[in-house]
C-alpha positions as CSV (number, residue, x, y, z in Angstrom):
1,X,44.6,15.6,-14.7
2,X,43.3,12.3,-13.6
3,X,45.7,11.1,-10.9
4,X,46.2,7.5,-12.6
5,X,48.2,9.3,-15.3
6,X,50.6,10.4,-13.1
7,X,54.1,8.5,-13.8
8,X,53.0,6.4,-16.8
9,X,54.9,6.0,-20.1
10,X,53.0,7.4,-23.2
11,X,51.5,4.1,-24.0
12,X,50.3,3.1,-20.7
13,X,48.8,6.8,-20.4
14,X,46.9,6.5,-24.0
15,X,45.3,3.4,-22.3
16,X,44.1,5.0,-19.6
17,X,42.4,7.8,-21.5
18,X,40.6,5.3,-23.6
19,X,39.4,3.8,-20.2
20,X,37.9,7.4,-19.7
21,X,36.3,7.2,-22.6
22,X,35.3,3.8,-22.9
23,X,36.3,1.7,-19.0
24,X,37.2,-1.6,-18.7
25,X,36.4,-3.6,-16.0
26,X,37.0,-6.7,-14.3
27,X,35.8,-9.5,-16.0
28,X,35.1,-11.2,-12.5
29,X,33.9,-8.2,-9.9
30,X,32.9,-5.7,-12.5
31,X,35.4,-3.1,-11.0
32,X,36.6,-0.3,-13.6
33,X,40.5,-1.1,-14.2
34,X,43.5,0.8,-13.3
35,X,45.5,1.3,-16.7
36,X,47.9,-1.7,-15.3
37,X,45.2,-3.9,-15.3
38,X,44.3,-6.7,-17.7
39,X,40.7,-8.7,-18.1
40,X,41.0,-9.3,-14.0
41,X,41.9,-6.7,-11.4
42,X,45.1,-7.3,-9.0
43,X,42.8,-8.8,-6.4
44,X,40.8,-11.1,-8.8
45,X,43.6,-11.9,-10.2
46,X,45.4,-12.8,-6.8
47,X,42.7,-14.3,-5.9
48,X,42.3,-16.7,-8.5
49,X,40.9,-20.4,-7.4
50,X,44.0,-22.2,-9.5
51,X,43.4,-25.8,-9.5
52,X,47.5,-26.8,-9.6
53,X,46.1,-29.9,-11.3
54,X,48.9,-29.6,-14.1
55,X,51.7,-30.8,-12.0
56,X,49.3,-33.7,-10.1
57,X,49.1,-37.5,-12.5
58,X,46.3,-38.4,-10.2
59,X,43.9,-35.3,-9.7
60,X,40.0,-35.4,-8.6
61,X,39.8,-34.1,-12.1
62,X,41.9,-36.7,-13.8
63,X,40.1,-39.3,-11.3
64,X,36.6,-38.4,-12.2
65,X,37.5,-38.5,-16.2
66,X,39.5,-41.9,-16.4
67,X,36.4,-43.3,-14.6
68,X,34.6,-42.3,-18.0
69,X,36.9,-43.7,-20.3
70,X,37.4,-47.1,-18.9
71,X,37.2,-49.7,-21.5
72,X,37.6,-53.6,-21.2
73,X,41.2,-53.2,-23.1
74,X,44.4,-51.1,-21.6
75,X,43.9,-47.6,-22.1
76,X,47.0,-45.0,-20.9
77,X,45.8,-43.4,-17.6
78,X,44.7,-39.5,-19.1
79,X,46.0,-36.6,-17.7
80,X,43.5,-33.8,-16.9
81,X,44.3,-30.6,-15.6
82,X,42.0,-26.7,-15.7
83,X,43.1,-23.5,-15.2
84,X,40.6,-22.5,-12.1
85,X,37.4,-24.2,-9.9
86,X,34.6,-23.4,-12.0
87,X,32.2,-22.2,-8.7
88,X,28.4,-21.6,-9.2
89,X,28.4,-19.0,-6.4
90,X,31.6,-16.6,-7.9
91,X,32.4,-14.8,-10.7
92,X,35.6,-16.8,-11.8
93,X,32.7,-18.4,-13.9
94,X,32.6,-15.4,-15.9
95,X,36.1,-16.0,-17.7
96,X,35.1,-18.8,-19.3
97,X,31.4,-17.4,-20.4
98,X,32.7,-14.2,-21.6
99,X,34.6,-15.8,-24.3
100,X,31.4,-18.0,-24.8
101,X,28.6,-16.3,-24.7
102,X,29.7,-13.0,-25.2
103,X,32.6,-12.6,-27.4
104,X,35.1,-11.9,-25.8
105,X,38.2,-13.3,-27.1
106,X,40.9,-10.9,-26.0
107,X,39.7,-12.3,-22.0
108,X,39.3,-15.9,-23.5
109,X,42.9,-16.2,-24.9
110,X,44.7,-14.4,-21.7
111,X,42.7,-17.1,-19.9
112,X,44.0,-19.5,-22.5
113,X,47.6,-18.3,-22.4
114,X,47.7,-18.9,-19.2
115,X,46.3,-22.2,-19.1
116,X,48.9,-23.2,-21.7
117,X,51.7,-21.6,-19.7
118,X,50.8,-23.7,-16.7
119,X,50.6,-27.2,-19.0
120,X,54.0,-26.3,-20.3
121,X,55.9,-26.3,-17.3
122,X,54.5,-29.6,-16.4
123,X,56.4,-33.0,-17.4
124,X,53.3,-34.8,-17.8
125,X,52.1,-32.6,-20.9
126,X,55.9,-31.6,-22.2
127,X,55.6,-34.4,-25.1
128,X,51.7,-33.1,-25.8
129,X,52.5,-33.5,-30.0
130,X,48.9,-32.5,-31.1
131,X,46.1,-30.0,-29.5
132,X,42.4,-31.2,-30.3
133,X,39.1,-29.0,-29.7
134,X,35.8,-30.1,-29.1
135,X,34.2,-29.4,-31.9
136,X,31.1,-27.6,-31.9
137,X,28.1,-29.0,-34.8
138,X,28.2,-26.7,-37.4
139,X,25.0,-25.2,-37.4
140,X,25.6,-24.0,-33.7
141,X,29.4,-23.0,-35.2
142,X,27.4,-20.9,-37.7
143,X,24.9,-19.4,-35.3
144,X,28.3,-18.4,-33.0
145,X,30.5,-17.8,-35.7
146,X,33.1,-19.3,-34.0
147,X,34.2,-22.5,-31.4
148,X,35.3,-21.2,-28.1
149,X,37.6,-24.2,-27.3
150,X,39.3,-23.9,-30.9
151,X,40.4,-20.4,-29.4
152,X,41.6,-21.9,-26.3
153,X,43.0,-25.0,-28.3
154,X,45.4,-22.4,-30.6
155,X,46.8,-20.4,-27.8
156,X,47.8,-23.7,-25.4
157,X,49.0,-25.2,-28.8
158,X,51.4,-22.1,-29.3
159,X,52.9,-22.5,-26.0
160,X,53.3,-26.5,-26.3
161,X,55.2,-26.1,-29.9
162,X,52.2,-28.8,-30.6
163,X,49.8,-27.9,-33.6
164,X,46.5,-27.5,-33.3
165,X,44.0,-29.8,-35.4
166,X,40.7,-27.8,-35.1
167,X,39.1,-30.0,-37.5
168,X,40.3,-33.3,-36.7
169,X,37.0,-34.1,-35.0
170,X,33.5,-33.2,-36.3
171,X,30.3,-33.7,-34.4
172,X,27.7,-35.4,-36.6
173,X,24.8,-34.8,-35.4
174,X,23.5,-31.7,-33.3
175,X,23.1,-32.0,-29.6
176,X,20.9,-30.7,-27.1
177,X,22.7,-28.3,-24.2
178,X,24.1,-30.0,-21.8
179,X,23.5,-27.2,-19.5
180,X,20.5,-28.7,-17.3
181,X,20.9,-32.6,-18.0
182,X,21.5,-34.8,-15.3
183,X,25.1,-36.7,-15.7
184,X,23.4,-39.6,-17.2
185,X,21.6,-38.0,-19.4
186,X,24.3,-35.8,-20.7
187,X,26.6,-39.2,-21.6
188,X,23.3,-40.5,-23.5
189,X,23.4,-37.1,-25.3
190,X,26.9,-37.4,-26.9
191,X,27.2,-40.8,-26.8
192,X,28.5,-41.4,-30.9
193,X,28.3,-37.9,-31.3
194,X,31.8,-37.3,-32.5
195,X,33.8,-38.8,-34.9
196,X,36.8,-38.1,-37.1
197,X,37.0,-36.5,-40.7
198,X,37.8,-38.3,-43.5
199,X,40.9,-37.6,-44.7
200,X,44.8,-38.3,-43.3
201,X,45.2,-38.5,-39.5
202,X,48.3,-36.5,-38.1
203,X,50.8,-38.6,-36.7
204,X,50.8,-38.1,-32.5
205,X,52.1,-39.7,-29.1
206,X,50.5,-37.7,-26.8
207,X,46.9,-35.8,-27.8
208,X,45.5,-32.9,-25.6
209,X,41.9,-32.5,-25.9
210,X,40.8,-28.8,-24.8
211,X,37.3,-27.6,-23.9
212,X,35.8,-24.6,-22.3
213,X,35.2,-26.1,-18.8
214,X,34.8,-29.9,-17.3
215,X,31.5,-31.0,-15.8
216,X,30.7,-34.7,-15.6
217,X,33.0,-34.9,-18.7
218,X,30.4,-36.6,-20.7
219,X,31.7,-34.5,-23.7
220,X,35.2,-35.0,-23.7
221,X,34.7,-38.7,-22.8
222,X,32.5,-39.1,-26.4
223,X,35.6,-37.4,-28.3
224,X,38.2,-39.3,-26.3
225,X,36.7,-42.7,-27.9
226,X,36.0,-40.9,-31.2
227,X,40.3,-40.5,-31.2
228,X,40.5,-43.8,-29.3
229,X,38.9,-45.8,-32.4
230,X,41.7,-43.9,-34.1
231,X,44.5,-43.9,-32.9
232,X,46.0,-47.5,-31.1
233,X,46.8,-47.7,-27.0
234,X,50.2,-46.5,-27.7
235,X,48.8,-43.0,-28.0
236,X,47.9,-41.0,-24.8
237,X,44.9,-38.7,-25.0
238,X,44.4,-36.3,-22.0
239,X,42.1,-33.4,-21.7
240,X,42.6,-29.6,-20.0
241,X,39.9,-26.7,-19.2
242,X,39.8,-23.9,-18.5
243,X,37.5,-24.3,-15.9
244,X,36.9,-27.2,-13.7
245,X,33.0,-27.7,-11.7
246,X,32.4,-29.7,-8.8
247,X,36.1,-29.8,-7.5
């Protein structure tokens, strides 16, 4: 008998024959997991690049976006917080493009969950009333089949007792990938790409706008004054990731 079975309970020991059959492995290193193991090994997971930027008002992150959103009127200082540093050179990166590119939502919403765990124990998103994706346009929504920061958006929304209005926003015209544009030339891209559906608005105080990671924050910035044309001063929009580049 394989010697990872010894000691387990029934269901933890059916789990690790299906990893015989079919193994799992780490989402980051690509290391077959031990039947205790979820989406990340222990030393992934240990070694997870946590930002902390839930706790912080004034983050590089928060920093960076409220330089986007300045407007001649007073706009409410946003919060911003992500999960992790979204690095180039490490595979952290992987935990966020496994839910996107490659379907894997089980990864995506332990990501998410955790995310939304981290947010909840913070004051500065305890009143968060209403979770808001980016939307995605929907001929690239029905190419995917589905909006990765809507999945992300319903599992931090869970864990803030705040709904989730996935189709508050729309995007109303396609957009190129912001994947290789400059800074510049991603705002250009999504500048007026966003705007809100017709119908009733849901009443909110505090709005949490969730995407997969944060760049230059181009895209969140073009939804933030979609809501902002919305919604008065009074209301506080801020923004979370899972994954945060460039910090």
């Amino acid at each position: 008998m394989d010697p990872r079975l010894t000691g387990l309970d029934l269901k933890t020991s059916l789990s690790a024959l299906l990893d015989l059959v079919l193994p799992r492995v780490c989402v980051v290193c690509g290391r077959p997991l031990m039947p205790s193991e979820h989406h990340l090994c222990l030393e992934c997971l240990g070694d997870l690049p946590e930002t902390r930027y839930a706790t912080l008002g004034h983050n590089p992150m928060a920093d960076r976006f409220n330089a986007k959103i300045r407007v001649d009127e007073y706009e409410p200082y946003a919060y911003a917080a992500a999960l992790y540093h979204y690095r180039g050179d490490a595979g952290y990166k992987r935990i966020s493009q496994a839910l996107k590119y490659h379907r894997d939502f089980g990864t995506g919403r332990w990501a998410a969950r955790l995310l939304g765990t981290r947010l909840a124990a913070s004051p500065l998103f305890a009143d968060v009333d209403l979770v808001v994706p980016v939307p995605l346009h929907w001929t690239r929504h029905w190419q995917r089949g589905y909006n990765q920061a809507a999945v992300i958006a319903r599992e931090v929304g869970q864990l803030l007792g705040a709904p989730c209005a996935a189709h508050l926003l729309r995007r109303a015209r396609r957009t190129r990938s912001q994947a290789h544009l400059s800074g510049e030339a991603k705002a250009r891209n999504v500048s007026g790409a966003f705007s809100l559906r017709h119908g009733r608005k849901p009443a909110a105080a505090h709005i949490l706008l969730i995407d997969d990671v944060f760049t230059t924050g181009a895209t969140l910035a073009a939804c933030h004054a979609a809501l902002r044309r919305a919604y008065g001063p009074q209301v506080r929009i801020s923004v979370a990731t899972l994954g945060a580049v460039g910090e």
